[in-house]
C-alpha positions as CSV (number, residue, x, y, z in Angstrom):
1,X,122.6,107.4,83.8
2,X,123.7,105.9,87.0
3,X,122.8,107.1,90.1
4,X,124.6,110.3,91.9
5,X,124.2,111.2,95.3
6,X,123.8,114.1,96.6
7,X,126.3,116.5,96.0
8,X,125.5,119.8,98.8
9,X,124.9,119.4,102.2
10,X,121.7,121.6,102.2
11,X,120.4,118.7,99.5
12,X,121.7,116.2,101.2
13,X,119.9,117.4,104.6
14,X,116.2,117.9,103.2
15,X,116.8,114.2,101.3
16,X,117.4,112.7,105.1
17,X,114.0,110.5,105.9
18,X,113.9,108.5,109.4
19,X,110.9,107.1,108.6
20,X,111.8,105.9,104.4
21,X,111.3,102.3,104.0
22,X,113.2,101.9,100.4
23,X,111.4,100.2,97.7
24,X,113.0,97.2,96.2
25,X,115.2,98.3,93.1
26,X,116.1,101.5,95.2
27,X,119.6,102.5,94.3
28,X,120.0,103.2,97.7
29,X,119.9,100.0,99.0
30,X,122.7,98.7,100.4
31,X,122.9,94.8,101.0
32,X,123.3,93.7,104.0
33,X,122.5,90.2,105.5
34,X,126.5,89.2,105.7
35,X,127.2,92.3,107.9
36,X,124.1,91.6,109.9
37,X,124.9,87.7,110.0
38,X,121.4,87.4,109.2
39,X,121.7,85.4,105.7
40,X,119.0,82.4,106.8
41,X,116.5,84.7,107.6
42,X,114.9,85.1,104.4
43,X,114.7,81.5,104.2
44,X,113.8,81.1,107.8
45,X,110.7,83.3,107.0
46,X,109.9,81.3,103.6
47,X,109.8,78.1,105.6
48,X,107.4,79.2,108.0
49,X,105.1,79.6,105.2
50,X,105.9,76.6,103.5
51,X,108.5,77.4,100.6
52,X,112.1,76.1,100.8
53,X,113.8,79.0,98.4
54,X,116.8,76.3,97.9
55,X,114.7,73.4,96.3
56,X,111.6,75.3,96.0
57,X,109.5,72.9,97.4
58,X,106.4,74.2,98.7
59,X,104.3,72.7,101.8
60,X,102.2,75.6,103.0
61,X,100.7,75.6,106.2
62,X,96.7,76.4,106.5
63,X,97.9,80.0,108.3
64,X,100.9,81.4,109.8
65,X,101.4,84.6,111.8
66,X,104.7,85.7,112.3
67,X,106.7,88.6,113.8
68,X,109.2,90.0,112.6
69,X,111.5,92.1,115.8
70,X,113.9,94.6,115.4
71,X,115.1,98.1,116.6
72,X,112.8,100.6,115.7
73,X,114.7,102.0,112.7
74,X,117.4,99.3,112.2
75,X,115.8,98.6,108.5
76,X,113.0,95.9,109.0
77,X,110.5,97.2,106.2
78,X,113.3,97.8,103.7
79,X,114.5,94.3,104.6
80,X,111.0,93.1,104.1
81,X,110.5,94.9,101.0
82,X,113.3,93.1,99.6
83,X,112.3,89.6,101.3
84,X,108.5,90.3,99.2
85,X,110.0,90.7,95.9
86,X,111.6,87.5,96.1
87,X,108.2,86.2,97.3
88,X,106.5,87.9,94.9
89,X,109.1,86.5,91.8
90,X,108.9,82.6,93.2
91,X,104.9,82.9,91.8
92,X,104.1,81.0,95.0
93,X,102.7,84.5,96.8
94,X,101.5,86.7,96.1
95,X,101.8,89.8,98.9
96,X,99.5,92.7,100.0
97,X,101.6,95.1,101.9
98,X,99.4,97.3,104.8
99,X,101.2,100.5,105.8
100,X,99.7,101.2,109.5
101,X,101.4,104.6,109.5
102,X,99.4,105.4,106.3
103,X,96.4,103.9,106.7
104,X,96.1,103.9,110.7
105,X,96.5,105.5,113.4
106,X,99.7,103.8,115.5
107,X,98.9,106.0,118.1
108,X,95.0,104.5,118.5
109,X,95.1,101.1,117.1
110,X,93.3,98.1,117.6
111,X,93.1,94.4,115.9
112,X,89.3,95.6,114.2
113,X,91.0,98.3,112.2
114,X,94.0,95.8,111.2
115,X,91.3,93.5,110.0
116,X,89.4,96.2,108.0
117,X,92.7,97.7,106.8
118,X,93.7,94.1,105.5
119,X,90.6,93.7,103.2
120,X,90.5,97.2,102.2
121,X,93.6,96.7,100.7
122,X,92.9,93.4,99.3
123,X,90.0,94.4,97.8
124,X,91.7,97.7,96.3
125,X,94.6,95.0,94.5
126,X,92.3,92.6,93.6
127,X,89.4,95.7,91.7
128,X,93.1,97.8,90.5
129,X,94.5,94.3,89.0
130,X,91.4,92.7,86.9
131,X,90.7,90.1,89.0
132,X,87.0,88.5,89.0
133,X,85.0,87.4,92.3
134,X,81.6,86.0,92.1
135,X,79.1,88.6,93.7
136,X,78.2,85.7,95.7
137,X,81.4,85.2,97.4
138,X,81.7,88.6,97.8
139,X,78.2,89.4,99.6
140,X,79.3,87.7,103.0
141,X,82.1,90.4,103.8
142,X,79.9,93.2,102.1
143,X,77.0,92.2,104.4
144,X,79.0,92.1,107.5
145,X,80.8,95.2,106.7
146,X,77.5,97.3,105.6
147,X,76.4,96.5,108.9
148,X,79.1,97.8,110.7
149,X,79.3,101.2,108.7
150,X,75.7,101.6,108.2
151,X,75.4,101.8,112.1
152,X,73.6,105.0,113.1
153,X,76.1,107.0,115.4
154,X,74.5,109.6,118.2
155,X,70.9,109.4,116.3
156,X,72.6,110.7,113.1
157,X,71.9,108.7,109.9
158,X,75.1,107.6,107.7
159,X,75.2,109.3,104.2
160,X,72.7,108.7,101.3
161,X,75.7,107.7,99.2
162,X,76.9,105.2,101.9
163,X,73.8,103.5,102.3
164,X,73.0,103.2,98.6
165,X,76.6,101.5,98.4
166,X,75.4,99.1,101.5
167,X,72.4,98.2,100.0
168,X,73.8,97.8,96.3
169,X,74.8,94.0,95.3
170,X,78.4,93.1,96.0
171,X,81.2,94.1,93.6
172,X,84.5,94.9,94.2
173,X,84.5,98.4,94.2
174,X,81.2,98.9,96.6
175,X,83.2,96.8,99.2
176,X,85.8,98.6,98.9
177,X,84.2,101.8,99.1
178,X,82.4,100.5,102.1
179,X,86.0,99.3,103.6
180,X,87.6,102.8,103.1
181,X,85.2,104.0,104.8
182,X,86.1,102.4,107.8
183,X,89.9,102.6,107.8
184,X,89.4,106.5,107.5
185,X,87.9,107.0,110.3
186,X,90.2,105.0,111.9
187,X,92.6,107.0,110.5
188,X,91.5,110.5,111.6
189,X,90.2,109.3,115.1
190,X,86.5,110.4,113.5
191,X,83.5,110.1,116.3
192,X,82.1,107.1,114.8
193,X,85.6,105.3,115.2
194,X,84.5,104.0,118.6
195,X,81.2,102.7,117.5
196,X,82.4,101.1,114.6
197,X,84.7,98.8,116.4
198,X,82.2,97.9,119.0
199,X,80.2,96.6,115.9
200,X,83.2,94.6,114.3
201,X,83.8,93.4,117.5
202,X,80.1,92.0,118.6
203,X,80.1,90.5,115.2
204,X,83.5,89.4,114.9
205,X,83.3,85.7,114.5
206,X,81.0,86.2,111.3
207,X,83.3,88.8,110.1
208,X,86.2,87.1,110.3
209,X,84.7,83.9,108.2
210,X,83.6,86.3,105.9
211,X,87.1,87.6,105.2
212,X,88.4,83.8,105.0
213,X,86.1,82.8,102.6
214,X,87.2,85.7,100.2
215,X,90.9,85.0,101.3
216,X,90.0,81.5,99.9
217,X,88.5,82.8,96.9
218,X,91.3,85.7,95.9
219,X,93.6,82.7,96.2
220,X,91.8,80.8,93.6
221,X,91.5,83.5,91.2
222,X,95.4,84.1,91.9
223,X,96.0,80.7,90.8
224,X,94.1,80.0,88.1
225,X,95.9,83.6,86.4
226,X,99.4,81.5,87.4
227,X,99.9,84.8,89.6
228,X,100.6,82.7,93.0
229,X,99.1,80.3,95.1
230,X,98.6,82.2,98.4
231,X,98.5,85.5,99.4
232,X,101.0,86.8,101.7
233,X,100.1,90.0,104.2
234,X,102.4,92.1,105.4
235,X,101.7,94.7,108.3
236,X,104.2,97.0,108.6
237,X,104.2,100.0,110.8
238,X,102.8,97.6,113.7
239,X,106.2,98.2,115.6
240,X,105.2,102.0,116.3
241,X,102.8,101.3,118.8
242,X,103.5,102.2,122.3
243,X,103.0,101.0,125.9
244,X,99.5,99.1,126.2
245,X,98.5,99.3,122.9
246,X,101.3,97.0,122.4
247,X,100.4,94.6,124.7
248,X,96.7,94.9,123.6
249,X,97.3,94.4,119.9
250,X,100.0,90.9,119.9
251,X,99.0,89.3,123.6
252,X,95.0,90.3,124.5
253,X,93.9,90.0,120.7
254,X,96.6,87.5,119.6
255,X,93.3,85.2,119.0
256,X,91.5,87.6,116.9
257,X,94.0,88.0,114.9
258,X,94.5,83.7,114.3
259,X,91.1,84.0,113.3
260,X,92.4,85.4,110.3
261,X,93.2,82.0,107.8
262,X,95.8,83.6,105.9
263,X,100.1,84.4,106.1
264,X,100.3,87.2,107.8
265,X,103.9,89.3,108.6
266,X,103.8,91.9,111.6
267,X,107.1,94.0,112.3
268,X,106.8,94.3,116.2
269,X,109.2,96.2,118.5
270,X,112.0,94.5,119.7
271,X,111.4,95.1,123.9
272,X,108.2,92.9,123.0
273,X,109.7,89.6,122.3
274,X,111.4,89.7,126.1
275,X,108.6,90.8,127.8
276,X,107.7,87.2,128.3
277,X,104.0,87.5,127.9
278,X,103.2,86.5,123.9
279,X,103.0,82.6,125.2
280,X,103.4,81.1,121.9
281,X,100.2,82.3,120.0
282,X,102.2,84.2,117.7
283,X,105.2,83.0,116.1
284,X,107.9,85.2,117.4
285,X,111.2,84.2,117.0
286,X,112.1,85.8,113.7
287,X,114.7,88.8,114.3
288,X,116.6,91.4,111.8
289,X,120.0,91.6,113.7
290,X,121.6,95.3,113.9
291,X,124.5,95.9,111.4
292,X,127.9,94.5,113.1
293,X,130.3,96.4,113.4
294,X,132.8,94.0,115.4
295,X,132.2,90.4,116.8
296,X,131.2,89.3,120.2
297,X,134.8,88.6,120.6
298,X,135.6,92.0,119.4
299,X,137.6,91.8,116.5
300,X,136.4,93.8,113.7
301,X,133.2,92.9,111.4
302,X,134.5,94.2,107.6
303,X,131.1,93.3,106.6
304,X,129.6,95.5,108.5
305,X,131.9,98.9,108.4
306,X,132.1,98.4,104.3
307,X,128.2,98.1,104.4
308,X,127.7,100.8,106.4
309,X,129.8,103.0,104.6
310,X,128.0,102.1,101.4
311,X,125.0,103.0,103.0
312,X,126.2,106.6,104.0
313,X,127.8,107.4,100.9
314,X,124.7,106.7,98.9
315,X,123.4,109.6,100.6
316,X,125.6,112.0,100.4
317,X,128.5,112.9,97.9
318,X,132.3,111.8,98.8
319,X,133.5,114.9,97.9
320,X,131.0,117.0,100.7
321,X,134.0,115.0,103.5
322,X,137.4,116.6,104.6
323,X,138.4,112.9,104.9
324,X,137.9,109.5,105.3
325,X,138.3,109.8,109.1
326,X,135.4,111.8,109.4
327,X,133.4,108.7,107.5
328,X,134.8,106.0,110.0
329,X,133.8,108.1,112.9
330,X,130.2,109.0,111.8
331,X,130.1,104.5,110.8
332,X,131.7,104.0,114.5
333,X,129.4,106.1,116.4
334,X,126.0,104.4,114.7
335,X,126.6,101.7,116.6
336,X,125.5,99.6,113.2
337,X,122.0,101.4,113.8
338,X,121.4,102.4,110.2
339,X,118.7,105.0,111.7
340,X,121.3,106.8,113.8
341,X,124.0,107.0,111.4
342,X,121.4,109.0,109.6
343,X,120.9,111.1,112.8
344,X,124.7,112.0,112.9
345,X,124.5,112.9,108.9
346,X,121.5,115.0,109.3
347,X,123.3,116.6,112.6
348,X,126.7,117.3,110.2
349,X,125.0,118.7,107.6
350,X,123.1,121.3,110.0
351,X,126.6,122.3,111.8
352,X,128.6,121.9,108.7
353,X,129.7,125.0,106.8
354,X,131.4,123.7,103.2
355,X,132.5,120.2,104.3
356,X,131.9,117.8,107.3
357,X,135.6,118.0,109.1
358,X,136.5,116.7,112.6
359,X,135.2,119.5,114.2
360,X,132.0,119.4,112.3
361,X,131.8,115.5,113.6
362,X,132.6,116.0,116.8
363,X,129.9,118.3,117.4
364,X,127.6,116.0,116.0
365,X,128.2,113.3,118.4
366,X,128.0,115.4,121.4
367,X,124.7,116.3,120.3
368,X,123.3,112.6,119.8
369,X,125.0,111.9,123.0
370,X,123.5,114.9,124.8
371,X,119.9,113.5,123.5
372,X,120.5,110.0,125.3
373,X,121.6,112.0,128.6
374,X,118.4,113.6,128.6
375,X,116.3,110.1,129.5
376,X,119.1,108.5,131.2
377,X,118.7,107.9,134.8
378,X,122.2,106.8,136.7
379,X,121.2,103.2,138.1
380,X,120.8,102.6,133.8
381,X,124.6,103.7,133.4
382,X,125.5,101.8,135.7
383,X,123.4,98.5,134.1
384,X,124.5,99.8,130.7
385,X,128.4,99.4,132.1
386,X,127.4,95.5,133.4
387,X,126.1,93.9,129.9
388,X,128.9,95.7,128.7
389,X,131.3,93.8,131.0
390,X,129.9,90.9,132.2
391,X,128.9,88.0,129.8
392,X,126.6,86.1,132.1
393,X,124.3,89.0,132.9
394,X,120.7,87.9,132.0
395,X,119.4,91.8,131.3
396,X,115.9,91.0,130.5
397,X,114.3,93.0,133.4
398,X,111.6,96.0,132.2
399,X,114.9,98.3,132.5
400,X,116.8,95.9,129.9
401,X,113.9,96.2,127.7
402,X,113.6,100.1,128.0
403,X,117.0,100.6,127.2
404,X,116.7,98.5,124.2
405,X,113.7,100.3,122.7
406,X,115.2,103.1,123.1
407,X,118.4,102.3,121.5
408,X,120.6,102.9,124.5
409,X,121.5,99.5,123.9
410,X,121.9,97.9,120.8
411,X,121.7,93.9,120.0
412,X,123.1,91.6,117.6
413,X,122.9,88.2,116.1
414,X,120.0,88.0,117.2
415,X,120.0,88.4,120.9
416,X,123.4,86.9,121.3
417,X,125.0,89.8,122.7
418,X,124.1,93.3,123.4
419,X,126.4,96.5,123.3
420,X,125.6,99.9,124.7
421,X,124.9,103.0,122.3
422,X,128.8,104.0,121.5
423,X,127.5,107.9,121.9
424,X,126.4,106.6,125.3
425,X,129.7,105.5,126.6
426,X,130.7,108.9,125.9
427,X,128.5,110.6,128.7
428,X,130.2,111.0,132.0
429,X,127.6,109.1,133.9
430,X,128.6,106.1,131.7
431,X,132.5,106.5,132.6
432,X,131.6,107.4,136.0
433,X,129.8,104.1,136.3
434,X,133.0,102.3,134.1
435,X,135.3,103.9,136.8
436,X,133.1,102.6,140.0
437,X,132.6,99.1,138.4
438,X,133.8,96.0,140.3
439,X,137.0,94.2,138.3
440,X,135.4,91.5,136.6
441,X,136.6,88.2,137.3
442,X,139.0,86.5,134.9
């Protein structure tokens, strides 16, 4: 049976997830590298870890770390979903996908639980899928990390289960056991957290080896099943971490984490590639462009409005619309965010009474506008009104940046231009500042 969206509002409200990466094979999915005129990106990524996709020629590097930018909610771990499939299919990779959000706390993060969090779920795939590694090449990482756990916390002794699983010979499942153990704490901000990672970190140098040398040895195994010939990890939720935590995670720890001999993919927030401060540790000039909706030179971007509207009427049924105009307003008014044209659907669907109409619309956009005037200070209208107008302005002051994580303004191909929020330019102080702008010149 082929798919059907939903076909009431109240269903299609309680379906609306900000945070729902799809899964590859969704029928939700909506294509979209023409409209985001991002269709080398995929292949840009392979290359970085040695596979041409065209010829299939494969060159693989000893390690590569990349980040992957883009607007917090503009699609980056759907697209990356999609991007390990076709890793996963070539039988070069093999990929091991860490959810932060899950398994972490974003809010509390540092580079010892990534690492932890990285062999856990190694571990886990390698014990759930069959695999075989010596106990041998195994006891290096179980030693290091039985150490670490094992670590007596305010005079209290660890559990008799935990220690018997510290002392037991290496195996899969005792390591990861002893592994969990770790990343749950992490997880729930337990006492021991802090303890913990002062351990990883005095002993980081033999903990990282550790982890290389199974690395090494998961590859083998990999190969010799024809599964793939390198393993590929994939950090998502690493773009949810705020303020310093940023700046401590991808510039103060960027060495920690090239310890790590392996592919690995980060998502990072956007305002972090122009903050000037990564210094070229990290490979970080890989970006998922925002949906276009026009060009730079404004004509219109059919790509981009028919994806869009695929994208919106996936999620709800055509029928639950007076018209079509109310579609091309609610696809206008996203600014090509895929995020906030959900906000404006979840905002219809709460004023709505049968069917979304022009009133129903309308009152949605104030509201999204009404949120943006909230943080809005006028000197960042009157910035907002200048990259709007004026080509040549650099915008890549902490302001910029600001506005950009938080969506005020909005960026395509990556980084060639920038547009402010179209809800934005709705607010009074935004046509106050239009109104007081100088002429630019011709």
């Amino acid at each position: 049976m082929s798919y059907q969206p939903p076909q009431h509002l109240l269903e299609v409200l309680q379906k609306i997830q900000y945070e729902e990466a799809l899964p590859a094979g969704d029928p939700r999915y909506v294509e979209t590298q023409t409209a985001r005129g991002s269709e080398r990106t995929f292949s840009r990524l392979a290359k970085k870890i040695g596979w041409d996709p065209a010829s299939n020629q494969f060159f693989p590097p000893s390690q590569s770390h990349v980040l992957f930018f883009g607007h917090v909610g503009s699609g980056k771990t759907t697209e990356l979903r999609q991007y390990a499939q076709r890793l996963n299919d070539s039988k070069r990779f093999c990929v091991v996908e860490v959810d932060a959000v899950d398994k972490l706390d974003v809010n509390n993060l540092q580079y010892t639980d990534a690492l932890m969090a990285m062999a856990e779920t190694l571990v886990k795939y390698l014990n759930q899928s069959g695999y075989r590694i010596d106990e041998a090449d195994l006891a290096p990482l179980h030693q290091a990390v039985a150490r670490v756990v094992t670590t007596r916390i305010d005079g209290r002794e660890v559990s008799a289960e935990l220690k018997t699983t510290a002392e037991a010979g290496a195996s899969l499942l005792g390591l990861f056991k002893l592994l969990a153990t770790f990343t749950a704490a992490a997880k729930t901000n337990a006492s021991n957290k802090t303890e913990w990672r002062r351990e990883v970190s005095n002993h980081f140098t033999a903990l990282a080896g550790a982890f290389n040398h199974l690395i090494r040895q998961a590859e083998a195994a990999l190969h010799k099943a024809g599964r793939a010939e390198r393993l590929v990890f994939l950090l998502d939720g690493i773009d949810k971490l705020r303020g310093d935590d940023t700046q401590r995670f991808f510039v103060q720890d960027a060495e920690q984490l090239l310890s790590i001999q392996a592919f690995v993919i980060y998502t990072a927030p956007l305002h972090l590639k122009y903050g000037g401060q990564l210094a070229g540790k990290l490979d970080a000039d890989l970006v998922l462009p925002m949906i276009k909706l026009q060009e730079r030179d404004g004509s219109r971007c059919e790509a981009g409005w028919t994806a869009l509207r695929d994208l919106l009427l996936r999620r709800i049924a055509r029928k639950l619309f007076a018209s079509d105009a109310e579609i091309t307003r609610l696809v206008e008014h996203s600014g090509g965010h895929p995020r906030e044209l959900l906000r404006l659907l979840k905002l219809c669907c709460e004023y709505a009474d049968d069917l979304i109409d022009a009133a129903t619309v309308e009152r949605a956009l104030s509201q999204l506008a009404a949120d943006y005037r909230y943080f809005l200070e006028p000197d960042d209208y009157t910035l907002l009104v200048q990259l709007d107008h004026n080509e040549i302005h650099a915008g890549n002051d902490e302001r910029t940046r600001q506005l950009l994580y938080r969506l005020a303004l909005l960026q395509y191909n990556d980084g060639s231009w920038r547009r402010s929020h179209p809800v934005v330019r709705r607010l009074e102080g935004y046509q106050r500042a239009l109104r007081d702008a100088p002429p630019v010149a011709p």
